[in-house]
TIGU-897620 format. One line per 10 residues: number of its first residue (from 1); their letters; for each residue x, y, z of C-alpha. Coordinates in steps of 0.05 Angstrom, whole numbers. Layout:
BEGIN
NUM	A	X Y Z ~ ...
***
This chain:
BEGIN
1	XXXXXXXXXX	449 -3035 4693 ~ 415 -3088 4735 ~ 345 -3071 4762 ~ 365 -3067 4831 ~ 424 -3012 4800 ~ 378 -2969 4770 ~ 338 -2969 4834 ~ 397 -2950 4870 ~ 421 -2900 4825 ~ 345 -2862 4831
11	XXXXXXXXXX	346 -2871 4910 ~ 408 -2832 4904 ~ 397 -2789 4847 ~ 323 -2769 4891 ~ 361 -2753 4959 ~ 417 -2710 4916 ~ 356 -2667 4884 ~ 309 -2662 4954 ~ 399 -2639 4982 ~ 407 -2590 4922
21	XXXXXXXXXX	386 -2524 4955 ~ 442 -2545 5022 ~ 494 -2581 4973 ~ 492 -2513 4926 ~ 500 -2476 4990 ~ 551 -2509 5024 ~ 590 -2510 4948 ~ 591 -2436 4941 ~ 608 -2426 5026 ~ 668 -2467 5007
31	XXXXXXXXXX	688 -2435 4939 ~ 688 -2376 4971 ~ 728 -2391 5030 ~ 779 -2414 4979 ~ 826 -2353 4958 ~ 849 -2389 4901 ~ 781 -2391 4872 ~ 762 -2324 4845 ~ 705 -2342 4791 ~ 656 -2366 4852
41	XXXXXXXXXX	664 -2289 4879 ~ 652 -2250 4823 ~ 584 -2288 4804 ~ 521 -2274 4831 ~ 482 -2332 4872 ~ 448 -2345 4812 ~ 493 -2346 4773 ~ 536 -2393 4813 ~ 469 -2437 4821 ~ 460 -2448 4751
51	XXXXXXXXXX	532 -2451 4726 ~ 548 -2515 4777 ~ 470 -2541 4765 ~ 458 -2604 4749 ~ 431 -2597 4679 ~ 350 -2599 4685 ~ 337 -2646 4621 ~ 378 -2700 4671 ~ 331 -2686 4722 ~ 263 -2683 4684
61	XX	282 -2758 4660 ~ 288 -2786 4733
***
């Protein structure tokens, strides 16, 4: 990846983690407006948070 990539990438990769409370939110909202989803339902917030988490090794390394 060029230099100016990788800057980029970290830009975006910073304004996804300071998002990740809302984006988390605004995932489970619309899993469980969606009937056909049923695992989003029977999980706890948690749960749900964790499962659909970005994995925190990833995020230690930024």
């Amino acid at each position: 990846m060029k230099d100016t990539n990788i800057v980029q990438f970290k830009i975006f990769c910073d304004y996804l983690a300071a998002r990740r409370v809302a984006l988390l939110a605004a995932w489970r909202k619309a899993s469980e407006a969606d009937p056909r989803q049923t695992t989003a339902r029977s999980l706890t917030r948690a749960q749900f948070n964790l499962k659909t988490a970005v994995d925190p090794v990833f995020e230690a390394e930024k």
